[in-house]
PDB file with one MODEL, atoms N, CA, C and O in Angstrom:
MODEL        1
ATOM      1  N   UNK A   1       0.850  -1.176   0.000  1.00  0.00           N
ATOM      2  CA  UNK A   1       0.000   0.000   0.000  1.00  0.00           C
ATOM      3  C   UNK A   1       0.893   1.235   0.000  1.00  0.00           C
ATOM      4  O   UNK A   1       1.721   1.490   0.874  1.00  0.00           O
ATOM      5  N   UNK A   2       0.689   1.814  -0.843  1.00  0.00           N
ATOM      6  CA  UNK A   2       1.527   3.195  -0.937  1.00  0.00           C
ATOM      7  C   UNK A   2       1.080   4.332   0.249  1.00  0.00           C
ATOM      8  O   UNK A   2      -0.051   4.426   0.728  1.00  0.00           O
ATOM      9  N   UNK A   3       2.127   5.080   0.561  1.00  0.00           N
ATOM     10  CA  UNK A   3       1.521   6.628   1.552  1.00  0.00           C
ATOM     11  C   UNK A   3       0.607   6.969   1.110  1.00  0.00           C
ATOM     12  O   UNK A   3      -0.250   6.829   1.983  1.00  0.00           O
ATOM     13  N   UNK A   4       0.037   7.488  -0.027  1.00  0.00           N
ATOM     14  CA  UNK A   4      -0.760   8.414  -0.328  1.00  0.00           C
ATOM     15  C   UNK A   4      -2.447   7.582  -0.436  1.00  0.00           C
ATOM     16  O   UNK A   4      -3.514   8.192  -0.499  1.00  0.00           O
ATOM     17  N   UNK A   5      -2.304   6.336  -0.433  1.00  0.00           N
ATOM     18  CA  UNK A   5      -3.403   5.318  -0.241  1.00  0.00           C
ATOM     19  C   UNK A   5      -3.442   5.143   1.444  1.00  0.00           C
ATOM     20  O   UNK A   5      -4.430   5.081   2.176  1.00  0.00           O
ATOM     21  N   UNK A   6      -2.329   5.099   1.709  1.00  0.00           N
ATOM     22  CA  UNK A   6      -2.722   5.111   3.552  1.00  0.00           C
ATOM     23  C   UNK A   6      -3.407   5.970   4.229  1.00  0.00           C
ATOM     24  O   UNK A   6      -4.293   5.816   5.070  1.00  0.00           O
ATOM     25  N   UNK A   7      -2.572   7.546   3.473  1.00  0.00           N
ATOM     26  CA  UNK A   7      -3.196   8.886   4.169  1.00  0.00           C
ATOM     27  C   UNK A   7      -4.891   8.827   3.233  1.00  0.00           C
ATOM     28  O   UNK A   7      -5.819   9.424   3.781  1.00  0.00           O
ATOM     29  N   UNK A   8      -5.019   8.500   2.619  1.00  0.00           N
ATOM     30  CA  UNK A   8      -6.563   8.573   2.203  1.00  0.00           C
ATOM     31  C   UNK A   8      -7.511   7.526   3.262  1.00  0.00           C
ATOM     32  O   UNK A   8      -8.657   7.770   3.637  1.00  0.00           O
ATOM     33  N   UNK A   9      -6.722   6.354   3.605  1.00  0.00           N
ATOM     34  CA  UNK A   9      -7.360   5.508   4.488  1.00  0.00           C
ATOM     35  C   UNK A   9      -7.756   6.116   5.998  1.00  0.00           C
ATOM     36  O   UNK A   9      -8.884   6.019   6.481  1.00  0.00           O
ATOM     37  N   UNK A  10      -6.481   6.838   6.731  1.00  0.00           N
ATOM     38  CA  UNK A  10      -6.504   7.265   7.377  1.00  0.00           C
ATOM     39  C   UNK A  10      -7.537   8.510   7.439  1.00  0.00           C
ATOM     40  O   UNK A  10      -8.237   8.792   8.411  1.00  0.00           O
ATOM     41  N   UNK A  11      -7.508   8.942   6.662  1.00  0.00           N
ATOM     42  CA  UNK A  11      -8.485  10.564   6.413  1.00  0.00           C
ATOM     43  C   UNK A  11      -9.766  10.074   6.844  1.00  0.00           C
ATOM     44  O   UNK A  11     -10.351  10.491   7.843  1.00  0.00           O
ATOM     45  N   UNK A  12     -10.306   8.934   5.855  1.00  0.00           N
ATOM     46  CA  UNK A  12     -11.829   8.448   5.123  1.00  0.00           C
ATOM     47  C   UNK A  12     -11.986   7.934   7.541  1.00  0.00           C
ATOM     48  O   UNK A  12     -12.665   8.552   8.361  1.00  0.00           O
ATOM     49  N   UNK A  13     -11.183   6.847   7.773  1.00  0.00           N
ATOM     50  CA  UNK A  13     -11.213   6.510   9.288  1.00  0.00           C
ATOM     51  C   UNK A  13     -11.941   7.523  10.031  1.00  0.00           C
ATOM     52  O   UNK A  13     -13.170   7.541  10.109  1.00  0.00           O
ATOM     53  N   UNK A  14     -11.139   8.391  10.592  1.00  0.00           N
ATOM     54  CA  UNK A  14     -10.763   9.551  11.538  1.00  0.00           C
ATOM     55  C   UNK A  14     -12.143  10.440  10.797  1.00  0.00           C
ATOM     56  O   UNK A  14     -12.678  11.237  11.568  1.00  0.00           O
ATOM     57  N   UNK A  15     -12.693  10.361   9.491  1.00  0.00           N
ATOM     58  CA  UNK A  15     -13.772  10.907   9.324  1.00  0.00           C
ATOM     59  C   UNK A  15     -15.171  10.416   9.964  1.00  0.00           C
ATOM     60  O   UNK A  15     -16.169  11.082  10.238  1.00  0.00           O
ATOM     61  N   UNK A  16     -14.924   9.052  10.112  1.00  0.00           N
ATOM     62  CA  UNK A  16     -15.835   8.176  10.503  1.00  0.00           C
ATOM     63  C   UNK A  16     -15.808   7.893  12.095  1.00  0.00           C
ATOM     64  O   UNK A  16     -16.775   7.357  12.636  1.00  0.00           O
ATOM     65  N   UNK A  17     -15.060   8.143  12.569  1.00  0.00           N
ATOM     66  CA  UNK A  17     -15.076   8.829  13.828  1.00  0.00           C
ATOM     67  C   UNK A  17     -15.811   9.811  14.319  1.00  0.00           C
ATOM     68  O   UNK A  17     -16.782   9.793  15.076  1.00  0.00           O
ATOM     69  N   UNK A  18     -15.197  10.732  13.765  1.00  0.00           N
ATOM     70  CA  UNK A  18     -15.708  11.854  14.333  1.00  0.00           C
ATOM     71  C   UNK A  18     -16.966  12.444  13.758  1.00  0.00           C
ATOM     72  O   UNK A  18     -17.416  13.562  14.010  1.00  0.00           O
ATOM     73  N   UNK A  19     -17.485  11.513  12.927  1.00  0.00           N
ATOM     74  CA  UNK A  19     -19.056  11.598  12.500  1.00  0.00           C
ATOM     75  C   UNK A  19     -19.346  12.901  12.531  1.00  0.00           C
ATOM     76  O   UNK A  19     -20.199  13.319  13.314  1.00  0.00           O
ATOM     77  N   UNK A  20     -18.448  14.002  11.395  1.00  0.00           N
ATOM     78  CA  UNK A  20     -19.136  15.531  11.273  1.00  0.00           C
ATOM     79  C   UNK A  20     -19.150  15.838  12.348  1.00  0.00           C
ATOM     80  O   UNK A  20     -19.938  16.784  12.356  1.00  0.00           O
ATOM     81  N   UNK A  21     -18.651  15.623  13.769  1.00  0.00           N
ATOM     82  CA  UNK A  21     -18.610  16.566  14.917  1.00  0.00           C
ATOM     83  C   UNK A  21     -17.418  17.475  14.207  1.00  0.00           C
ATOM     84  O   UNK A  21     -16.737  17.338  13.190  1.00  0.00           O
ATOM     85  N   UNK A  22     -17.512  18.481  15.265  1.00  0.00           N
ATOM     86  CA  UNK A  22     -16.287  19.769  15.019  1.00  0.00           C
ATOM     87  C   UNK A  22     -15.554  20.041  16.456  1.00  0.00           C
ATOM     88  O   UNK A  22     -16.258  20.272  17.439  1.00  0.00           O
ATOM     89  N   UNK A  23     -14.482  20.018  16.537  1.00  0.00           N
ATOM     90  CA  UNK A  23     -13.821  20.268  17.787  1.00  0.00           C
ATOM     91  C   UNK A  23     -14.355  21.590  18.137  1.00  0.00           C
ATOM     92  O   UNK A  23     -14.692  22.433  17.305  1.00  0.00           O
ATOM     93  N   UNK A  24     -14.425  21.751  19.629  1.00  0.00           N
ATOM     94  CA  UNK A  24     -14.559  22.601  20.756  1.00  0.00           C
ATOM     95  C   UNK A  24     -13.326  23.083  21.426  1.00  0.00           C
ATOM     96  O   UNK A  24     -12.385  22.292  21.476  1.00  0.00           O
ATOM     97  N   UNK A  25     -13.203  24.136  21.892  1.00  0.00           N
ATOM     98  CA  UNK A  25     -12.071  24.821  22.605  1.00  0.00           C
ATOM     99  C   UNK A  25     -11.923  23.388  24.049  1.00  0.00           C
ATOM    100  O   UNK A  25     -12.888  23.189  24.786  1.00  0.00           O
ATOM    101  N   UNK A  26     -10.853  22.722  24.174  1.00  0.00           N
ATOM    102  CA  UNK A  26     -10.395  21.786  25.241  1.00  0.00           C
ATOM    103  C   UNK A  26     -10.821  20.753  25.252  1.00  0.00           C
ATOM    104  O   UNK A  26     -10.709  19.907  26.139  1.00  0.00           O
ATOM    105  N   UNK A  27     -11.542  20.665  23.947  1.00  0.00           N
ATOM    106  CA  UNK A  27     -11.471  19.014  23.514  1.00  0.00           C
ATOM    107  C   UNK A  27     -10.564  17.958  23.515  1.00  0.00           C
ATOM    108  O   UNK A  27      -9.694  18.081  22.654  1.00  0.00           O
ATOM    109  N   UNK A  28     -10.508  17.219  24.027  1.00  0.00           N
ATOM    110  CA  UNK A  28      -9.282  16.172  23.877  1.00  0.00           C
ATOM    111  C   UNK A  28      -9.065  14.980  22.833  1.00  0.00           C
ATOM    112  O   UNK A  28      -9.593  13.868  22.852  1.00  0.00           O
ATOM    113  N   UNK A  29      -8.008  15.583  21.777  1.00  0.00           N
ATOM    114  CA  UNK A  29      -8.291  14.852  20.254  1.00  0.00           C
ATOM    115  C   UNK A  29      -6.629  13.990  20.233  1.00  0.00           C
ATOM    116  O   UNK A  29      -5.698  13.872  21.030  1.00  0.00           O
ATOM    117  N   UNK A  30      -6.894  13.586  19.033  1.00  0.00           N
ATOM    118  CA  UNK A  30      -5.842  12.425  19.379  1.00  0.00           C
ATOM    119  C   UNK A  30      -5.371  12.132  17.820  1.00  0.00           C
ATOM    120  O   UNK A  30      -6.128  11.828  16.898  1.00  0.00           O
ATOM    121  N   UNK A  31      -3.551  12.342  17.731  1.00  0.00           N
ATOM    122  CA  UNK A  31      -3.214  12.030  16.472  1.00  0.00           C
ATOM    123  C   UNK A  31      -3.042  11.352  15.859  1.00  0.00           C
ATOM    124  O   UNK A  31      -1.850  11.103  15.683  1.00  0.00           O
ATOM    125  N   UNK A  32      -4.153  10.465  15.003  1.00  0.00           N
ATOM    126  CA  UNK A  32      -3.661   8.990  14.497  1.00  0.00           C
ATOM    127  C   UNK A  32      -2.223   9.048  14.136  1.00  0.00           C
ATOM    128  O   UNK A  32      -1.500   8.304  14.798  1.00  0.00           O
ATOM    129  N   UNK A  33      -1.847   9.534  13.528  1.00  0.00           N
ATOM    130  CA  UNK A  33      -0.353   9.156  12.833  1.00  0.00           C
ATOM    131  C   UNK A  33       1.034   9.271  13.846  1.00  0.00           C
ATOM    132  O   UNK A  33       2.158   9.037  13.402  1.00  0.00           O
ATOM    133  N   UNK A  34       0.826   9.599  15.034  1.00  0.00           N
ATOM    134  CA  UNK A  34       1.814   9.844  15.968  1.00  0.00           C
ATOM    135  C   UNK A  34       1.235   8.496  16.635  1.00  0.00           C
ATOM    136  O   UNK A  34       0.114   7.993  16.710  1.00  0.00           O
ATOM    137  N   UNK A  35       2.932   8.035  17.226  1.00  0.00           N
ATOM    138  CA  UNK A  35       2.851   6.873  17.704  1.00  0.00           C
ATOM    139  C   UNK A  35       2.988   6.746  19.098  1.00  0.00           C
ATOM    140  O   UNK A  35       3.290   7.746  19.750  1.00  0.00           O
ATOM    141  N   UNK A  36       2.784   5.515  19.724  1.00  0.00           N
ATOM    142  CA  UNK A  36       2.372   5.771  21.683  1.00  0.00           C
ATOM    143  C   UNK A  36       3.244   6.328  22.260  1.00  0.00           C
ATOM    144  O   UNK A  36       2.771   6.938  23.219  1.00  0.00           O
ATOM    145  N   UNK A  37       4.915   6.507  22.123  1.00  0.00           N
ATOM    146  CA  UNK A  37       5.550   6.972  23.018  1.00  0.00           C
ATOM    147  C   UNK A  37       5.394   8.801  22.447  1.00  0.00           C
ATOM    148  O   UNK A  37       5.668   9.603  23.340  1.00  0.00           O
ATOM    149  N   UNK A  38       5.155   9.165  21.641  1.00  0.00           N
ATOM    150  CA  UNK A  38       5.217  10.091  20.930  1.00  0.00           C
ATOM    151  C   UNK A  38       4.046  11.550  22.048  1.00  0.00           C
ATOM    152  O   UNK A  38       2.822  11.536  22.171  1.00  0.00           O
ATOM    153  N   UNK A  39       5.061  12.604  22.654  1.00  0.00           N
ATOM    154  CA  UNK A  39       4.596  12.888  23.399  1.00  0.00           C
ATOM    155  C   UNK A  39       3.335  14.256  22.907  1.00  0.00           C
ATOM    156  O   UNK A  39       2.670  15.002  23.625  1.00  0.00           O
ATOM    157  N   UNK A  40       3.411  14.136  21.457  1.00  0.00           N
ATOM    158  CA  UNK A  40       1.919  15.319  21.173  1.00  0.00           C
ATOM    159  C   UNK A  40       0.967  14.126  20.136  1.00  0.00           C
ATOM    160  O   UNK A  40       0.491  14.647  19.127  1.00  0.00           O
ATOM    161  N   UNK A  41       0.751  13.012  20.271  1.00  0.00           N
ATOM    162  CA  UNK A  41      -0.341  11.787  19.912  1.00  0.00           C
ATOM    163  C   UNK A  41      -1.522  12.742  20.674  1.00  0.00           C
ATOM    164  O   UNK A  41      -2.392  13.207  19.938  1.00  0.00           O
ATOM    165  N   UNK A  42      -1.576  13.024  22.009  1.00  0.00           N
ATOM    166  CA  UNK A  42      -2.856  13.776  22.337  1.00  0.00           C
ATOM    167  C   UNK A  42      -2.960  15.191  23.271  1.00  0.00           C
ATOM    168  O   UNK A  42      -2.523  15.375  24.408  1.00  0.00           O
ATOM    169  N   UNK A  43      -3.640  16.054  22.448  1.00  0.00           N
ATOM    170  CA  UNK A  43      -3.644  17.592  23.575  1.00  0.00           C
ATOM    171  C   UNK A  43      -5.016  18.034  23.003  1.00  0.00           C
ATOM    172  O   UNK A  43      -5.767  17.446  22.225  1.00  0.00           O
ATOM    173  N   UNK A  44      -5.121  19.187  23.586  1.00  0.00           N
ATOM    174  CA  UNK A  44      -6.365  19.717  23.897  1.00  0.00           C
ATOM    175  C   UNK A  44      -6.548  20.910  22.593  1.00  0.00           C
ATOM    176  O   UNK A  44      -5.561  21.552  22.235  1.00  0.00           O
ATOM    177  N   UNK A  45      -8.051  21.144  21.873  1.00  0.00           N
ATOM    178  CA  UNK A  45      -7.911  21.622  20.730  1.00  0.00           C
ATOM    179  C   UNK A  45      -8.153  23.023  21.268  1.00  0.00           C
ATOM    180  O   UNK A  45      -8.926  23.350  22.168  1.00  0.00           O
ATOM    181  N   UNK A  46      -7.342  23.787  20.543  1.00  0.00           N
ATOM    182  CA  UNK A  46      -7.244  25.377  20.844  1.00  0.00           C
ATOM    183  C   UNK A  46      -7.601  25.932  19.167  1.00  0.00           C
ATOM    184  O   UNK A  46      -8.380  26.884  19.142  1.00  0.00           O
ATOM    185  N   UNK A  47      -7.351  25.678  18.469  1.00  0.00           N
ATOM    186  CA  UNK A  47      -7.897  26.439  17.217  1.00  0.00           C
ATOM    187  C   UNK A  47      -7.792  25.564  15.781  1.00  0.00           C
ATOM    188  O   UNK A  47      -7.127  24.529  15.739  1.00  0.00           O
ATOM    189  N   UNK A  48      -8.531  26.096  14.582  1.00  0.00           N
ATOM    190  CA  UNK A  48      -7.888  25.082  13.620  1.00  0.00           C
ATOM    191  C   UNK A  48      -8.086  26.577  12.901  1.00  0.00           C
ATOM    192  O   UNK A  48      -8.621  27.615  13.292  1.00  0.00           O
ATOM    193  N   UNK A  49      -7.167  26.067  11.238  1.00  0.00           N
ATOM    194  CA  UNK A  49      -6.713  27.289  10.639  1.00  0.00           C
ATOM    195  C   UNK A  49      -6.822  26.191   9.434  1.00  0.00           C
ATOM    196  O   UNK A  49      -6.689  24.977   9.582  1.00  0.00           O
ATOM    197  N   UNK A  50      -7.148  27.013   7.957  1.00  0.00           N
ATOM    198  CA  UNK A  50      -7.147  26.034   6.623  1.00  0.00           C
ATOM    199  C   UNK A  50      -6.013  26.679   5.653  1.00  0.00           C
ATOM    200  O   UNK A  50      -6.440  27.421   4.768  1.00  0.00           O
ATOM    201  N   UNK A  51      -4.798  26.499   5.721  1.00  0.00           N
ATOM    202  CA  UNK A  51      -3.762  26.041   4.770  1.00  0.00           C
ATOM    203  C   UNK A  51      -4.193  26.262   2.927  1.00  0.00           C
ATOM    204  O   UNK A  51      -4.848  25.404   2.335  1.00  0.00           O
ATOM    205  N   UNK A  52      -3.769  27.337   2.349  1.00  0.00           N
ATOM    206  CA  UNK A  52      -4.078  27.079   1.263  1.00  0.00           C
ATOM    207  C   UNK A  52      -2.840  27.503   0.181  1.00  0.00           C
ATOM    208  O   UNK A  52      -2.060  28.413   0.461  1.00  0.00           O
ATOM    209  N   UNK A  53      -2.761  26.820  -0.949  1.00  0.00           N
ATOM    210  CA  UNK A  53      -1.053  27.067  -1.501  1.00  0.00           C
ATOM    211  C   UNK A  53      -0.824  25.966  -1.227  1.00  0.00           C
ATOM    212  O   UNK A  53      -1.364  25.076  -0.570  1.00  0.00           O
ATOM    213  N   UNK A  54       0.678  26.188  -2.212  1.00  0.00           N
ATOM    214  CA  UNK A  54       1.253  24.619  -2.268  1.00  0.00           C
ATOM    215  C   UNK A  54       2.178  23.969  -1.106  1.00  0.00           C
ATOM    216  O   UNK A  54       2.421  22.765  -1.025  1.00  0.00           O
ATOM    217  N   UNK A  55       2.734  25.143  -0.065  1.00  0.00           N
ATOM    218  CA  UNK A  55       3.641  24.042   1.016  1.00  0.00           C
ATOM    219  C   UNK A  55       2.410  23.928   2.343  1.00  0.00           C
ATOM    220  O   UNK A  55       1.932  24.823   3.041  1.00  0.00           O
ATOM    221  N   UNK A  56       2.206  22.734   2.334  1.00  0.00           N
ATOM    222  CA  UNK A  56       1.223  21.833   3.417  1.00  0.00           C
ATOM    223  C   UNK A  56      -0.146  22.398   3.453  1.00  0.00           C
ATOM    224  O   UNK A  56      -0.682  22.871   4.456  1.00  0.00           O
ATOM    225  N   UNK A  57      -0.754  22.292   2.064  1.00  0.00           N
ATOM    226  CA  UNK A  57      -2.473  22.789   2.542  1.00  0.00           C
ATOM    227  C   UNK A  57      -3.503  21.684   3.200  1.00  0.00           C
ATOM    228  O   UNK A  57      -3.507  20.460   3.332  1.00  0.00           O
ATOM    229  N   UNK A  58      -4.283  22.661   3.504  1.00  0.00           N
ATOM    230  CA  UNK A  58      -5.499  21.808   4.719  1.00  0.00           C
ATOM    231  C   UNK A  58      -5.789  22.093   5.499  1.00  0.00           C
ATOM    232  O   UNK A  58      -5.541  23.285   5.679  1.00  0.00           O
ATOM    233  N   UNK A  59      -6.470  21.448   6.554  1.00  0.00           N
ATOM    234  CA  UNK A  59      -7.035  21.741   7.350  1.00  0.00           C
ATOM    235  C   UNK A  59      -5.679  21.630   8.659  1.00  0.00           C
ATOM    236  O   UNK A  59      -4.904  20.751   8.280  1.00  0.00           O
ATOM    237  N   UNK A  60      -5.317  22.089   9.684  1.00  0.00           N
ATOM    238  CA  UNK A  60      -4.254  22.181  10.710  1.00  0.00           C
ATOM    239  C   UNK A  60      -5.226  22.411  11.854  1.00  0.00           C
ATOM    240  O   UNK A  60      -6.185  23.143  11.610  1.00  0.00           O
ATOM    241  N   UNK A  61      -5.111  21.881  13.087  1.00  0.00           N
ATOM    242  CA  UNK A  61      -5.404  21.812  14.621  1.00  0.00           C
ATOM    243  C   UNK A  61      -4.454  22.198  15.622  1.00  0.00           C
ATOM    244  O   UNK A  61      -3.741  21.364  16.180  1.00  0.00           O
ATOM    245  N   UNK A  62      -4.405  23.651  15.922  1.00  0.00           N
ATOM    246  CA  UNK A  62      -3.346  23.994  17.379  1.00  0.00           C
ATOM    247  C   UNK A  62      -3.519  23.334  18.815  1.00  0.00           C
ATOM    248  O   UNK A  62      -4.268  23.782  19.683  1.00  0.00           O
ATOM    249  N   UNK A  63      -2.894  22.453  18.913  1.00  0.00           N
ATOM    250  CA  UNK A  63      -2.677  21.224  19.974  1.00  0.00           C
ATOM    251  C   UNK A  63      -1.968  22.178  21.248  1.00  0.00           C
ATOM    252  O   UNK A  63      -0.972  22.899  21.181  1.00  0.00           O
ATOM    253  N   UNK A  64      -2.941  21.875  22.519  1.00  0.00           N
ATOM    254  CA  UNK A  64      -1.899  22.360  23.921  1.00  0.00           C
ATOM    255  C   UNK A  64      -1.653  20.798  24.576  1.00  0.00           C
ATOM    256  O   UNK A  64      -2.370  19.854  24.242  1.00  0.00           O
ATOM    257  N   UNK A  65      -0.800  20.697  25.324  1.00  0.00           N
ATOM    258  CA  UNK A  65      -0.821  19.683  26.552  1.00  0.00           C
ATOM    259  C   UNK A  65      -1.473  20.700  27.820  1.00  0.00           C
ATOM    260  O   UNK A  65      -1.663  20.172  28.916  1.00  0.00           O
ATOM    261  N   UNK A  66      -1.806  22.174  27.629  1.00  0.00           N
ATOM    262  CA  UNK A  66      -2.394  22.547  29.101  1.00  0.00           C
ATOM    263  C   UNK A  66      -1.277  23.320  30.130  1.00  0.00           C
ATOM    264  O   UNK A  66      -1.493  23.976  31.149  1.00  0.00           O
ATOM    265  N   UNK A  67      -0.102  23.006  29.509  1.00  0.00           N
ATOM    266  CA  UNK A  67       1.128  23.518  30.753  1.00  0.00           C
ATOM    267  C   UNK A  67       2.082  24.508  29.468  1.00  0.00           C
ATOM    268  O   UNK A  67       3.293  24.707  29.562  1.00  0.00           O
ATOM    269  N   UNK A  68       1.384  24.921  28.554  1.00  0.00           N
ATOM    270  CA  UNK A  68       2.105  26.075  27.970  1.00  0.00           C
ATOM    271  C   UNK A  68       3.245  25.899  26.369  1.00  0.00           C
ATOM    272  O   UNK A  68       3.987  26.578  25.659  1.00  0.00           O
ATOM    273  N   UNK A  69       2.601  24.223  26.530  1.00  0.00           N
ATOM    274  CA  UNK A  69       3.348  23.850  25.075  1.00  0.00           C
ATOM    275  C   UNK A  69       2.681  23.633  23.848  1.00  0.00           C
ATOM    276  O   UNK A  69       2.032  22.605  24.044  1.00  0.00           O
ATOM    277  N   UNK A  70       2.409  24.140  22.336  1.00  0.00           N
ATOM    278  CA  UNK A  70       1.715  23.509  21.475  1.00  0.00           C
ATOM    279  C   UNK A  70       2.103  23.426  20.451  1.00  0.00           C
ATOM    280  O   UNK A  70       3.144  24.062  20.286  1.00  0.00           O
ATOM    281  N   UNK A  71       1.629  22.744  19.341  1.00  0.00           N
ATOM    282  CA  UNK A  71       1.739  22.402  18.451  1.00  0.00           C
ATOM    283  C   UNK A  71       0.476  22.547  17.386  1.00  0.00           C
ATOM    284  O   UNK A  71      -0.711  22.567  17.711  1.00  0.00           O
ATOM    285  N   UNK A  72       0.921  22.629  16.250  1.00  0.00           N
ATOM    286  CA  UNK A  72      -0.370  21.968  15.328  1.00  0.00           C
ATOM    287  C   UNK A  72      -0.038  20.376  14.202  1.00  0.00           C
ATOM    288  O   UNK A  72       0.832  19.746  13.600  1.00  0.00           O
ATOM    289  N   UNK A  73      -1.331  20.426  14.508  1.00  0.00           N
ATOM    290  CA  UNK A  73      -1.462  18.648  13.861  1.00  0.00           C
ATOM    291  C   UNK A  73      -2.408  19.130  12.456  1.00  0.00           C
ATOM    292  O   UNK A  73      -3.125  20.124  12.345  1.00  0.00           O
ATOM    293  N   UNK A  74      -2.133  18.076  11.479  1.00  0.00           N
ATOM    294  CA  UNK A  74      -3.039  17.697  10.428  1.00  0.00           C
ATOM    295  C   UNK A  74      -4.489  17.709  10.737  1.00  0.00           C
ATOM    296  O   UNK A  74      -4.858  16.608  10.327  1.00  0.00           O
ATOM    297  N   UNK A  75      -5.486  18.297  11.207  1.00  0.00           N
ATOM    298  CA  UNK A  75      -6.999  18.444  11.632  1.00  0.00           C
ATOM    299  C   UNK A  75      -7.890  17.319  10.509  1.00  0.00           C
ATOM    300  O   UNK A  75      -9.118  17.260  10.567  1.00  0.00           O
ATOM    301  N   UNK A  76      -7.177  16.566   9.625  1.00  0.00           N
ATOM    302  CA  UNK A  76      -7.689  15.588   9.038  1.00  0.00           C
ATOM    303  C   UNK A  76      -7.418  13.993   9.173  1.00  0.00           C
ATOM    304  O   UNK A  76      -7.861  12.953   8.687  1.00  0.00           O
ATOM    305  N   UNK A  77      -6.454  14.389  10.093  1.00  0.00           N
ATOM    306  CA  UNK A  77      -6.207  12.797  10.422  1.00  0.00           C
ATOM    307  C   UNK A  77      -6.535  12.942  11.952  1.00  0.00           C
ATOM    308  O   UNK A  77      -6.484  11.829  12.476  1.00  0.00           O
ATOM    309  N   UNK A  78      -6.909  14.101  13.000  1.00  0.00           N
ATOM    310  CA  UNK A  78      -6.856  13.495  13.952  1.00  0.00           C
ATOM    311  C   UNK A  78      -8.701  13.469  14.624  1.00  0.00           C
ATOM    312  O   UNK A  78      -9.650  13.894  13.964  1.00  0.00           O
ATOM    313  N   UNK A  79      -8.797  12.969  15.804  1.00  0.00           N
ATOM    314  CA  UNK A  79     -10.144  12.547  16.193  1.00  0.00           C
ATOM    315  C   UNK A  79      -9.924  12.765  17.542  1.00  0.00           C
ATOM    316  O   UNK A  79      -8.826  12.950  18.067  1.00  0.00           O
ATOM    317  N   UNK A  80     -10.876  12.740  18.023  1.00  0.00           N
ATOM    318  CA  UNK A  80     -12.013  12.783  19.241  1.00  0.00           C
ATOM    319  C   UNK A  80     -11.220  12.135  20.107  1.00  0.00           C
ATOM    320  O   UNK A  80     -11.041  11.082  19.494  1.00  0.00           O
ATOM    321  N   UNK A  81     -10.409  12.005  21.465  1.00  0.00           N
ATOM    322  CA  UNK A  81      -9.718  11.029  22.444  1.00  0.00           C
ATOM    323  C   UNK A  81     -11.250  10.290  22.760  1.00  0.00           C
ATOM    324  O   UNK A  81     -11.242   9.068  22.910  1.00  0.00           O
ATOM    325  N   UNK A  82     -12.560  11.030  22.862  1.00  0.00           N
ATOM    326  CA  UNK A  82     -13.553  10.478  24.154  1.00  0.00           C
ATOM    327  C   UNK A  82     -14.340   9.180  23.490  1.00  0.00           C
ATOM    328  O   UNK A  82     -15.361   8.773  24.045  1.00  0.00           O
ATOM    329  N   UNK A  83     -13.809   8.494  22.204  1.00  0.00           N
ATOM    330  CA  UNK A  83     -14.144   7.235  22.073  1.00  0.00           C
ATOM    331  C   UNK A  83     -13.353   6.666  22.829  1.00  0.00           C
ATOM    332  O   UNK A  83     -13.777   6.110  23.842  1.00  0.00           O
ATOM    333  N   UNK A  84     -12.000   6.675  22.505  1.00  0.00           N
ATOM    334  CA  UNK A  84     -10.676   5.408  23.031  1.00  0.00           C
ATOM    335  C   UNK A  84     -11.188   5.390  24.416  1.00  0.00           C
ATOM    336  O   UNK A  84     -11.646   6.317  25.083  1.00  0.00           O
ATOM    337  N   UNK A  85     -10.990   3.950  24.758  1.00  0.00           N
ATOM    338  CA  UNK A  85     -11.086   3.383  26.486  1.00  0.00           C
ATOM    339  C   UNK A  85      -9.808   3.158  27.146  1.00  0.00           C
ATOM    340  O   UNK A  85      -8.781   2.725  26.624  1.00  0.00           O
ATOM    341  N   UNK A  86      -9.998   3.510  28.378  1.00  0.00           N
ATOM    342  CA  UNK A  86      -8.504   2.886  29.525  1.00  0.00           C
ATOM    343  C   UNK A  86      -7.400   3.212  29.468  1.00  0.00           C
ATOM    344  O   UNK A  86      -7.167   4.380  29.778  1.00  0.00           O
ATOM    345  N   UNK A  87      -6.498   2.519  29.141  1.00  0.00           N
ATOM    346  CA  UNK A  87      -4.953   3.010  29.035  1.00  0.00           C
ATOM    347  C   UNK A  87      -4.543   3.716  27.479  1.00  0.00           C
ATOM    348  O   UNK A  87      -3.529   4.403  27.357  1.00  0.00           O
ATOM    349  N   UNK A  88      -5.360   3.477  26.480  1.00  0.00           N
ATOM    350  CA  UNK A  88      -5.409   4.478  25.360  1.00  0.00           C
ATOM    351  C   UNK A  88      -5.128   5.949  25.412  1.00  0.00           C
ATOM    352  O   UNK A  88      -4.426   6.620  24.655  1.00  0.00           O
ATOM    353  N   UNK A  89      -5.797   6.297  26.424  1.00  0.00           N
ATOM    354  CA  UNK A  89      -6.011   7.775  26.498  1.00  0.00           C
ATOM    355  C   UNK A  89      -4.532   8.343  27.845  1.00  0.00           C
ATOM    356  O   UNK A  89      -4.635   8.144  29.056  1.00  0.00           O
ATOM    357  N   UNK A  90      -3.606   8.866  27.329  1.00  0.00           N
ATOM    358  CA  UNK A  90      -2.672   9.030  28.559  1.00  0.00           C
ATOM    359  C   UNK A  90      -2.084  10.483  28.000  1.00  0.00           C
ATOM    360  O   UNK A  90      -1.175  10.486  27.170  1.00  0.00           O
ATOM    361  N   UNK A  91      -2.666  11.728  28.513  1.00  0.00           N
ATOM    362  CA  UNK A  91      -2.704  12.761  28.018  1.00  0.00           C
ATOM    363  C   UNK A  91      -1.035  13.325  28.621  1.00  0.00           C
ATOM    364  O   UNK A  91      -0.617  14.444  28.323  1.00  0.00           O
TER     365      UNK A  91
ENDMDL
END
């Protein structure tokens, strides 16, 4: 399977998730493509912004952990933490 068939897999997923919800200010969302030890996989949604032009367009999600650090994520691959159960969720 090629990247660009994965990231479509991944997209079509994480769409089906989040079933047309829209993040809320301190939502707790979660980055499919970041892996478990990977310490921004999940933070709290502070804004999204849409990317347009050719270096990285789309949709983007400004990620906090809450203690003053953030990031932004791909807002198309990531989803909702409040499905995952138990030890999944380790913010």
């Amino acid at each position: 399977m090629s990247l660009e068939e994965r990231r479509k897999a991944m997209n079509e997923m994480a769409a089906r998730i989040n079933a047309g919800r829209k993040p809320k200010f301190g939502d707790l969302m979660c980055n499919l493509w970041a892996g478990d030890t990977n310490p921004n996989k999940f933070g709290m949604f502070v804004r999204q912004r849409r990317v347009t032009g050719r270096m990285n367009p789309g949709l983007w999600f400004e990620l906090t952990d809450g203690s003053g650090k953030f990031w932004e994520t791909n807002g198309e691959a990531t989803v909702f933490a409040s499905h995952l159960k138990g030890d999944e969720v380790l913010p």
